[in-house]
Backbone as JSON Lines, residues from 0, in Angstrom:
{"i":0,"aa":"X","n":[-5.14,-26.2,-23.77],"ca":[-6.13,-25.88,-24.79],"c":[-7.53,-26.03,-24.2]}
{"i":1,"aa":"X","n":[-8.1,-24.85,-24.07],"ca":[-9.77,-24.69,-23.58],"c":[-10.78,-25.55,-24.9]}
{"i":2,"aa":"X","n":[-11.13,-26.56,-23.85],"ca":[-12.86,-27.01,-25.07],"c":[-14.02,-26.65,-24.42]}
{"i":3,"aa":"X","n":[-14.71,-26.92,-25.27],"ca":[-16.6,-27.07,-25.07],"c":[-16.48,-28.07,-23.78]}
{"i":4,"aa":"X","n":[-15.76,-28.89,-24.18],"ca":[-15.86,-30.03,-22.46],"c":[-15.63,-29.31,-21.72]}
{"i":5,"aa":"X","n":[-14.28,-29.04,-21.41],"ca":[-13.85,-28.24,-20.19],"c":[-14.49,-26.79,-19.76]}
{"i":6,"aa":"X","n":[-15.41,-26.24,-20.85],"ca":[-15.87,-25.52,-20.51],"c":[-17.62,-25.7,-19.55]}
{"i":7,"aa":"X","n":[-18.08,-26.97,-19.93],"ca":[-19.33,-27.18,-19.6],"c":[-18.66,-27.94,-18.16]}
{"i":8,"aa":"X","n":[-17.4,-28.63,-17.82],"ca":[-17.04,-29.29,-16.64],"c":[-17.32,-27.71,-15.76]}
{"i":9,"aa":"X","n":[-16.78,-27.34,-16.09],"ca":[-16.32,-25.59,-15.1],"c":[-17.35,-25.21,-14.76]}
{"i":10,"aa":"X","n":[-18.38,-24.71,-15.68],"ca":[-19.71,-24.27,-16.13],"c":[-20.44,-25.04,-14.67]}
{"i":11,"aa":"X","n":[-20.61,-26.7,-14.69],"ca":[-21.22,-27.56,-13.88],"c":[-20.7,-27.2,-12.31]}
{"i":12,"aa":"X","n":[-19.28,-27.18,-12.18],"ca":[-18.88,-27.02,-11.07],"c":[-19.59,-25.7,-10.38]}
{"i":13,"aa":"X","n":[-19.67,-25.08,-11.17],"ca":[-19.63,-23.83,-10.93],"c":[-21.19,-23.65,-9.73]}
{"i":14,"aa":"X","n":[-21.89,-24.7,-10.93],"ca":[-23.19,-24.74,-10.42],"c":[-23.48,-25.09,-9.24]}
{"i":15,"aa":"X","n":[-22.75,-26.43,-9.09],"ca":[-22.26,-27.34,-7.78],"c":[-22.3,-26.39,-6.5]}
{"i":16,"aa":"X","n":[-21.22,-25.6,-6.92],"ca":[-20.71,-25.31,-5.6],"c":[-21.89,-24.05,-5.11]}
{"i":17,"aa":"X","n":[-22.27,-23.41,-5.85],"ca":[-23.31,-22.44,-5.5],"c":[-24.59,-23.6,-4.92]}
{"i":18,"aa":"X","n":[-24.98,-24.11,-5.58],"ca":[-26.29,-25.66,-4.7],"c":[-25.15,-25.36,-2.94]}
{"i":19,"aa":"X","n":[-24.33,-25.85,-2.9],"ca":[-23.69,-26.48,-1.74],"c":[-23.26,-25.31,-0.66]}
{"i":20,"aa":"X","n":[-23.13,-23.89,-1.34],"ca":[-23.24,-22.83,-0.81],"c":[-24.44,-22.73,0.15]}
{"i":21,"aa":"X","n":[-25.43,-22.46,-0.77],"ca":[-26.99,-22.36,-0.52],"c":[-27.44,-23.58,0.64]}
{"i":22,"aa":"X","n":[-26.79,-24.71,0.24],"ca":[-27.35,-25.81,1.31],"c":[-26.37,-25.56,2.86]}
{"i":23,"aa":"X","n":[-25.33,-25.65,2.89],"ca":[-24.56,-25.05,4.17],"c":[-25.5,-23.66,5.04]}
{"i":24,"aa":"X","n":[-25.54,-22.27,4.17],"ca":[-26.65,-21.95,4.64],"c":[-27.48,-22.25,5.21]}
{"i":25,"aa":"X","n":[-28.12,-22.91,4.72],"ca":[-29.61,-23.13,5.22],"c":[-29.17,-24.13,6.29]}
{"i":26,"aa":"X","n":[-28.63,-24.96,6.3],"ca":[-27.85,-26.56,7.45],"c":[-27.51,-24.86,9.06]}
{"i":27,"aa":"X","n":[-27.01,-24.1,8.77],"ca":[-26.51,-23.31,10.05],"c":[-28.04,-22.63,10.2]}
{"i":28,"aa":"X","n":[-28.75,-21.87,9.56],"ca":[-29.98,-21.49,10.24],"c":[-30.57,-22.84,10.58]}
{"i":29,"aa":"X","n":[-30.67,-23.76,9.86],"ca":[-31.37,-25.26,10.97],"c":[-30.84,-25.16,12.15]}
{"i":30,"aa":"X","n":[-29.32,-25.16,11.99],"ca":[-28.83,-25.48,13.59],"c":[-29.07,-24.76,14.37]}
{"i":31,"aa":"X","n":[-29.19,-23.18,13.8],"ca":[-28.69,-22.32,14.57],"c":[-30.32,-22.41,15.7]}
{"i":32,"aa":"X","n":[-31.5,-22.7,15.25],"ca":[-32.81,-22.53,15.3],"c":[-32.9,-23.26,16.41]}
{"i":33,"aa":"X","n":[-32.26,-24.98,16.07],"ca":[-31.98,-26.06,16.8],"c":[-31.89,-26.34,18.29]}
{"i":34,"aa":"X","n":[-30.4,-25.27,18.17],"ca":[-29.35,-24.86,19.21],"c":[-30.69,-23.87,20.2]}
{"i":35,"aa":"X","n":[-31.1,-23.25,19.84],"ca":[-31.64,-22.2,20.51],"c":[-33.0,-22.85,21.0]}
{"i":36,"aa":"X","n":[-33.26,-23.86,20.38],"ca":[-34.58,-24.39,21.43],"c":[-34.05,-25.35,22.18]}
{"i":37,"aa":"X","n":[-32.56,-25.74,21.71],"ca":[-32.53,-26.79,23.08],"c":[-32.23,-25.99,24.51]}
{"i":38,"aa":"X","n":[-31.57,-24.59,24.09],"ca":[-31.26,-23.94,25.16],"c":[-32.22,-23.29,26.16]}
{"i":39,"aa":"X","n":[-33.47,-22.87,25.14],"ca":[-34.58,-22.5,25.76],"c":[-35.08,-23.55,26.48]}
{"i":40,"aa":"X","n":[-35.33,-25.11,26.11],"ca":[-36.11,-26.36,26.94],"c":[-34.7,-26.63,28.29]}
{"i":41,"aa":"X","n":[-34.05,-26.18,28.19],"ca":[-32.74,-26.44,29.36],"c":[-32.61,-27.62,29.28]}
{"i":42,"aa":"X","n":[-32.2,-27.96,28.01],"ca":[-31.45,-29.42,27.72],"c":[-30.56,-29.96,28.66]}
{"i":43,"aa":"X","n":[-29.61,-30.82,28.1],"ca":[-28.53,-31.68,29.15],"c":[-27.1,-30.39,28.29]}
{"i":44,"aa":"X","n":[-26.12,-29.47,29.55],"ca":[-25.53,-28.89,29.1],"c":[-24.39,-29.47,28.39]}
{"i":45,"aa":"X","n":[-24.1,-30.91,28.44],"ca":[-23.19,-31.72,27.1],"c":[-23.91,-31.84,25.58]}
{"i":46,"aa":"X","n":[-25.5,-32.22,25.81],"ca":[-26.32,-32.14,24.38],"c":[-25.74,-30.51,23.69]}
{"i":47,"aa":"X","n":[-26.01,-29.73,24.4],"ca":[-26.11,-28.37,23.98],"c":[-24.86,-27.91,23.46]}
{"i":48,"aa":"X","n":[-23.84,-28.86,24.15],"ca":[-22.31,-27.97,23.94],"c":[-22.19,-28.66,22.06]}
{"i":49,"aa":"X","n":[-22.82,-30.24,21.97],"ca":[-22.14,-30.87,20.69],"c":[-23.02,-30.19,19.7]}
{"i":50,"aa":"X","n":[-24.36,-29.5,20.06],"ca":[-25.02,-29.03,19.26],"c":[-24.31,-28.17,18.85]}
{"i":51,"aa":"X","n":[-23.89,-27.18,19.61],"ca":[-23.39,-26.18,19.36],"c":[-21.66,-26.43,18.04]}
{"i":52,"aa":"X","n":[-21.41,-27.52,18.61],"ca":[-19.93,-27.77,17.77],"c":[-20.32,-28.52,16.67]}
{"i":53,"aa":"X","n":[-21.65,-28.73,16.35],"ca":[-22.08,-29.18,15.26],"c":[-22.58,-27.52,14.2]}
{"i":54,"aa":"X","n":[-22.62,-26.6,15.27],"ca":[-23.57,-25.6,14.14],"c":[-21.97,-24.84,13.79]}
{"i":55,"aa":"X","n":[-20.96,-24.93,14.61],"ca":[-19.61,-24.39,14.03],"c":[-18.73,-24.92,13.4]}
{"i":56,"aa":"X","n":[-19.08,-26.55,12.96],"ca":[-18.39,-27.24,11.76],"c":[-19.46,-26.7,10.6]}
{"i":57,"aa":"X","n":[-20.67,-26.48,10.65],"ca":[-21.46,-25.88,9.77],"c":[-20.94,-24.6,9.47]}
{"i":58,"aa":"X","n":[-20.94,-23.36,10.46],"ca":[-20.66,-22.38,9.8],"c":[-19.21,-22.5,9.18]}
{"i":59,"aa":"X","n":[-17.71,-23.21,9.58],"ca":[-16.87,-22.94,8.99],"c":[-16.71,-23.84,7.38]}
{"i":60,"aa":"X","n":[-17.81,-24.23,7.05],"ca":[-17.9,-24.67,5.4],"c":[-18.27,-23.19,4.77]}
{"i":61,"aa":"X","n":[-18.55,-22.54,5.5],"ca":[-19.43,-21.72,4.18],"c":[-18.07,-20.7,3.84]}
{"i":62,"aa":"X","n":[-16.85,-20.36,4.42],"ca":[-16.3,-19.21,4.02],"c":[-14.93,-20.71,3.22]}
{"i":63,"aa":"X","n":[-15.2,-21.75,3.16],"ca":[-14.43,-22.65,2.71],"c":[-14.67,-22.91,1.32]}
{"i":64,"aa":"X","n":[-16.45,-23.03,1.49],"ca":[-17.02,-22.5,0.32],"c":[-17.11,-21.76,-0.5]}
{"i":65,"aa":"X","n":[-17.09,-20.6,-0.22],"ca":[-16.76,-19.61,-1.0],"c":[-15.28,-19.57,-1.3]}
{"i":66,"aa":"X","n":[-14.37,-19.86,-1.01],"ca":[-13.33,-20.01,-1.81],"c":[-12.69,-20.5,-2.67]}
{"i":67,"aa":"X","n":[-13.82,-22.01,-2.84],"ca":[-13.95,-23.08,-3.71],"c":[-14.6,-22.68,-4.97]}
{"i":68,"aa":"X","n":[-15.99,-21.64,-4.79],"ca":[-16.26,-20.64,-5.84],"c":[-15.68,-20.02,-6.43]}
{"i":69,"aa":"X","n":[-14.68,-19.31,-5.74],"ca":[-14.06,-17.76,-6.21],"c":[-13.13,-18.79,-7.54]}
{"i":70,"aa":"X","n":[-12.5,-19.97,-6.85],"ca":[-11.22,-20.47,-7.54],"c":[-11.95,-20.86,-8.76]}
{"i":71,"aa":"X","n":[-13.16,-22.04,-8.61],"ca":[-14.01,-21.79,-9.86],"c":[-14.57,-20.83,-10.99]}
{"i":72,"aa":"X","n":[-14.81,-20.15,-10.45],"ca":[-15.24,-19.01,-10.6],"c":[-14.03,-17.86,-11.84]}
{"i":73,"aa":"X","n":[-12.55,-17.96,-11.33],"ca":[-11.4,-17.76,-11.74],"c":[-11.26,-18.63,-12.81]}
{"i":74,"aa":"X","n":[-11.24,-20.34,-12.45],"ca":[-11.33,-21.28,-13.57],"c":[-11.87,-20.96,-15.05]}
{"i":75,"aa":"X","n":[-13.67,-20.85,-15.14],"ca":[-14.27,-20.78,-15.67],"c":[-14.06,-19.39,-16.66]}
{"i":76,"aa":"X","n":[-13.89,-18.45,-15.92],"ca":[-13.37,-16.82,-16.62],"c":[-12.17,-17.22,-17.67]}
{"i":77,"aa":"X","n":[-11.33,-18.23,-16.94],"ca":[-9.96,-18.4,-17.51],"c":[-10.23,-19.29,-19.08]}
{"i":78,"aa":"X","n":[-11.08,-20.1,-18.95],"ca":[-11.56,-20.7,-20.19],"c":[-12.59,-19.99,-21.07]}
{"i":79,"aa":"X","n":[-13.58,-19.54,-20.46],"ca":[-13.82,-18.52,-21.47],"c":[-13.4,-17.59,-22.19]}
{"i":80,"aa":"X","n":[-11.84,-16.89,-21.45],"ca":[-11.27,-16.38,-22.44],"c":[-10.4,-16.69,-23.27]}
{"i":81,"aa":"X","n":[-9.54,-18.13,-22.99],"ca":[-9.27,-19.21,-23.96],"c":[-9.85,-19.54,-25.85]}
{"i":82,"aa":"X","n":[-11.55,-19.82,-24.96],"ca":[-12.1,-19.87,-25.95],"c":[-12.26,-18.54,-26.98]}
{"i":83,"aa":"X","n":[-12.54,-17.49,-26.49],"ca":[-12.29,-16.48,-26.96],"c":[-11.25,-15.78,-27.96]}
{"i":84,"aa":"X","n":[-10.01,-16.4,-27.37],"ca":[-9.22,-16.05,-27.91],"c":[-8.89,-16.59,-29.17]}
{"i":85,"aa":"X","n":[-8.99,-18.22,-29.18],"ca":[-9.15,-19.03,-30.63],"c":[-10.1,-19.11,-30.98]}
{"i":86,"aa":"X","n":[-11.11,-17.9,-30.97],"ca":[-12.26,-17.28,-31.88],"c":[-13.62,-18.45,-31.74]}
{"i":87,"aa":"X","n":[-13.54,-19.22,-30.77],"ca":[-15.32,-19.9,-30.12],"c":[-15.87,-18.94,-29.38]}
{"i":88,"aa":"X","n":[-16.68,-17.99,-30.11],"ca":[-17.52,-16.88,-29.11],"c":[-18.5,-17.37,-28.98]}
{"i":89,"aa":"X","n":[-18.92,-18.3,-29.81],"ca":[-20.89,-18.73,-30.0],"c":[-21.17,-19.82,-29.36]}
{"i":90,"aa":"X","n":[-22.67,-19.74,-28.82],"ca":[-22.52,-21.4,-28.9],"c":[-23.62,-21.11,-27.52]}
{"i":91,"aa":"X","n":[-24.61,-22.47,-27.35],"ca":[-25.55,-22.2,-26.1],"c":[-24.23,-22.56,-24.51]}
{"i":92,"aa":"X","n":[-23.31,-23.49,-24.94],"ca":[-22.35,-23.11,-24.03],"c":[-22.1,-22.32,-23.07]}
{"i":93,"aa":"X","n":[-21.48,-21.51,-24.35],"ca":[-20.57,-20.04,-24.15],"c":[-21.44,-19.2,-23.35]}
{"i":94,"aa":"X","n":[-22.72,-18.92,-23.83],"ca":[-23.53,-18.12,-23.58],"c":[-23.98,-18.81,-22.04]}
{"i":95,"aa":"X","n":[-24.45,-19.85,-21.62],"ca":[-24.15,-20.07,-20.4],"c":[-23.41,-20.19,-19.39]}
{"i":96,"aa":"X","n":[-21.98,-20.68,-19.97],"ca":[-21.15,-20.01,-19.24],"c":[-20.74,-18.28,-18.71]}
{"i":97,"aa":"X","n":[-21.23,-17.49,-19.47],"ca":[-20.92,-16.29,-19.36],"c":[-22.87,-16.06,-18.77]}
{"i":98,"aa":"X","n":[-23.55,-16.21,-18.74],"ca":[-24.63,-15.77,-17.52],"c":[-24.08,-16.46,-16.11]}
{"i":99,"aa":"X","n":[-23.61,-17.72,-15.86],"ca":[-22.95,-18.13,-14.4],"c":[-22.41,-17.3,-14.52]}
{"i":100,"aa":"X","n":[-21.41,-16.51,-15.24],"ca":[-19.75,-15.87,-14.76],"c":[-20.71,-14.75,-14.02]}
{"i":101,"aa":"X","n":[-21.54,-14.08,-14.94],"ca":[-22.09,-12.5,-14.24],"c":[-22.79,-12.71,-12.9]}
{"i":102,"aa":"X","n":[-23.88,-14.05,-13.02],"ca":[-24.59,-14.41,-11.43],"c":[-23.93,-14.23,-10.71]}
{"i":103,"aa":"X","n":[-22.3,-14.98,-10.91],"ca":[-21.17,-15.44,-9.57],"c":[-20.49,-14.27,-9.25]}
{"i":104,"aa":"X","n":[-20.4,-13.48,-10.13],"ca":[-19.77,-12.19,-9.61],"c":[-20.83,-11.1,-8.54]}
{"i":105,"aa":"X","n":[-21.89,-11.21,-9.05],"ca":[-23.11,-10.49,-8.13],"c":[-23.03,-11.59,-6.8]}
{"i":106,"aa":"X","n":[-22.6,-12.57,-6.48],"ca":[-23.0,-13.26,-5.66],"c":[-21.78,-13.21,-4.2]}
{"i":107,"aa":"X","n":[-20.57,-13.54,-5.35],"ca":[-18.93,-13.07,-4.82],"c":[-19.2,-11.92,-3.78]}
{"i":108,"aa":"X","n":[-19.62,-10.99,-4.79],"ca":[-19.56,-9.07,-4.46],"c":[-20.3,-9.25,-3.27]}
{"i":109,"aa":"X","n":[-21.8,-9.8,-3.12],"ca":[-22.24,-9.67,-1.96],"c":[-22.44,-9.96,-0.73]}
{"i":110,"aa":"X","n":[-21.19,-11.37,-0.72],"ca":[-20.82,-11.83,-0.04],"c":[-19.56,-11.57,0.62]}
{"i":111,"aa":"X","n":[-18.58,-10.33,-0.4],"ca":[-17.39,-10.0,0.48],"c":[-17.88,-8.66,1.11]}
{"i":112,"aa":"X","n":[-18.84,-7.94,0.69],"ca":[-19.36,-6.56,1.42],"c":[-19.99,-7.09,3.31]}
């Protein structure tokens, strides 16, 4: 049985994971920026190698990430139409939950193209 709780838990997650999206991002252009001036100053080639295995534990969060979305993402759809169905259409909730659902789908889309 879908509630207003479980719908604002989903709703939150939802939010979560897009913040943590966005921050992974930005953590691999740091590194990536990082990596490339230590290579330019001709660092010590062990500094450079952990840098480097630091910016590829970075990049492999983000497609980990996004899958943690999508499933959310699935979650949240799944309770909104719950609610829907035992006739809770209204509500500042609802209505926020269903602007995340449309953001996350523009976001999904432009991230699997």
């Amino acid at each position: 049985m879908a509630t207003i709780r479980n719908l604002k838990i989903k709703t939150s997650t939802c939010k979560r994971i897009v913040k943590e999206l966005d921050s992974y991002k930005k953590e691999v252009e740091r590194e990536a920026a990082k990596t490339a001036s230590m290579k330019d100053a001709g660092a010590d080639p062990y500094d450079i190698k952990q840098q480097e295995n630091v910016l590829a534990e970075s990049r492999m969060m983000i497609p980990d990430c996004h899958k943690r979305l999508e499933a959310a993402l699935a979650d949240l759809k799944g309770i909104l139409a719950e609610l829907e169905e035992s006739n809770q259409k209204d509500g500042p909730e609802i209505d926020e939950a269903k602007s995340i659902v449309s953001d996350l789908e523009k976001v999904v889309e432009t991230t699997e193209a």
